[in-house]
C-alpha angles and dihedrals in degrees: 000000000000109000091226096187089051096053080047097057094047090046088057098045100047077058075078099042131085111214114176107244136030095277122055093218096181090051087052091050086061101042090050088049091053100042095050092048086236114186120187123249120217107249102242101053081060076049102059092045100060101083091061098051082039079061083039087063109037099051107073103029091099101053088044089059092049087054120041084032082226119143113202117194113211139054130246142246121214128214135190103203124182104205100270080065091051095052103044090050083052103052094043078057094047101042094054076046106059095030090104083050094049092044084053092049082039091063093051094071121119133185089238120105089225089059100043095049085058087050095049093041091055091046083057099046094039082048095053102040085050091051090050089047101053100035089055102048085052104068083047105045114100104164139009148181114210106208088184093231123192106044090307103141113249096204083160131358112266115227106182117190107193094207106195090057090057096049094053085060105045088050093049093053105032099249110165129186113015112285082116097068092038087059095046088049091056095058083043102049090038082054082053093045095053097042095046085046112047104058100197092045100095098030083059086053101056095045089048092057092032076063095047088048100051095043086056097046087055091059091048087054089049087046096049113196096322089090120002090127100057095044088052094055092064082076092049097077116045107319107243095024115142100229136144082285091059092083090073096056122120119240089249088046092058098056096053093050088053085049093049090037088054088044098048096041089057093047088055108040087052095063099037083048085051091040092058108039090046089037079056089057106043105033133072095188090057112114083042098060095039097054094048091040090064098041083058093053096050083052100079119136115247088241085060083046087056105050093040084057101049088051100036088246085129088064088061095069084042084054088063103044111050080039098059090044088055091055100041087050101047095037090043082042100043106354140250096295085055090049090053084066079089088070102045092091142332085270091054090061109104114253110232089270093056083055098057087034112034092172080077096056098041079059100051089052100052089050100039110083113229115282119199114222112228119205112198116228 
């Protein structure tokens, strides 16, 4: 539960701080830690986990590769986070994210005390509706992939388990023994597949949000200070989510988000479509998980529909699901050799459309001649 008094009373005192940026990201740090209830772990029980997601891992990397005929090219590093660790790798992802976004904000700075008051007001807005963000998405976020976006360096891909959040869940639905985790390590290393083995992936990525950032830059400066924190808040859900802030969205910015919406959608329906057919496969507890997996997440409070709504959150789930119907269809339709036309090159990637209708896309493929994707450097 979020201690709304609490996030009230920070919000007040860093009113009397002067933290450098347009984002206190300390303060969010602190907001986020107390939000998602994060205890710390002492650092040798995540330690003596680690074989055994290592084995997570391992175990069905070969069988994806049968499967999905990629061939990824590095090796992985596997990480147990509590959520303090969770937090901590994700703002230091956020925050290389959203920098374009706080140089623009930075610029809109006058000596003025109306003006600083503005400023001040929006630092303390952007910092709370981070904190909320991410402490809420780390009571909730059981595996990721950390494709190090933005010029950070991938010396290994990063698979992070956030343990205290599996283990909520497999006491809240009675999972025993560890066909859970095994489940969870197949979407992640199938992330780390695609991404290992698809070169231009992450470098299209990182164009496709430069753009949304810019774009967005470019509606703070017309704006002007009246309204730079709720535009930026728009990058603080899932970059690209249809959600009640969608309706101040420029029309470039649209059609990024529609860009950046096709492209993640693929990316997850690919590994929850992997995760399943190779899950299928492994565990014997399968269907029963499943099954329960999905009951808990209908199960959401209206206040949680709320919330997922405001932030585009709720898009996320959305994200999974038409992707995972996109690639069961094509791959039931053509086969999964058919399917891996997603990753040829950024204009092979299905529109929004393809994606409700894949017969489209199958069209446009078997009429389209094979493009080559070129990375500079």
């Amino acid at each position: 539960m979020v201690d709304i008094p609490r996030l009230v009373l920070n919000a007040g005192l860093q009113l009397f701080r002067s933290p450098k940026g347009a984002i206190d990201w300390k303060q969010v740090a602190y907001n986020a830690e107390n939000i998602s209830d994060a205890e710390r772990w002492p650092e040798s029980e995540k330690q003596e986990l680690m074989p055994a997601y290592k084995a997570f891992i391992e175990e069905p990397t070969e069988q994806i590769i049968e499967l999905t005929g990629l061939t990824p090219s590095r090796t992985h590093d596997v990480q147990v986070f509590d959520r303090y660790d969770w937090i901590t790798a994700n703002i230091s992802a956020f925050s290389e994210q959203i920098a374009p976004l706080e140089r623009v904000l930075e610029t809109q700075r006058r000596d003025s005390l109306l003006s600083k008051g503005v400023f001040r007001s929006n630092q303390v807005f952007s910092t709370v509706g981070l904190s909320l963000l991410l402490g809420y998405l780390a009571r909730k976020v059981l595996g990721q992939y950390d494709p190090s976006l933005f010029g950070r360096e991938l010396v290994m891909g990063q698979i992070y388990f956030v343990e205290p959040n599996i283990e909520a869940v497999e006491r809240q639905l009675s999972f025993t023994g560890e066909d859970f985790k095994r489940w969870i390590a197949i979407h992640e290393i199938t992330h780390a597949i695609v991404f290992e083995s698809v070169p231009w992936l992450k470098d299209h990525i990182n164009d496709l949000l430069r753009q949304y950032f810019e774009a967005t830059g470019e509606g703070i400066r017309s704006r002007a200070l009246r309204s730079p924190a709720r535009a930026v808040t728009n990058d603080y859900g899932e970059k690209g989510q249809r959600s009640l802030m969608y309706v101040v969205l420029s029309p470039t910015q649209i059609q990024l988000v529609n860009q950046i919406q096709a492209l993640m959608s693929v990316i997850e329906g690919y590994s929850d479509f992997v995760m399943d057919r190779i899950g299928k496969e492994m565990l014997a507890t399968y269907a029963y998980m499943k099954r329960e997996f999905e009951l808990r997440r209908r199960r959401k409070t209206g206040r949680e529909v709320l919330f997922e709504r405001v932030t585009g959150l709720g898009m996320k789930r959305e994200q999974y699901v038409l992707g995972e119907r996109f690639v069961s269809h094509v791959a039931a339709e053509k086969g999964m050799d058919f399917v891996n036309r997603v990753w040829r090159s950024p204009s092979d990637i299905p529109t929004l459309d393809e994606l409700v209708r894949p017969n489209r896309w199958i069209t446009r493929q078997e009429s389209t001649p094979l493009t080559l994707h070129v990375t500079d450097g």
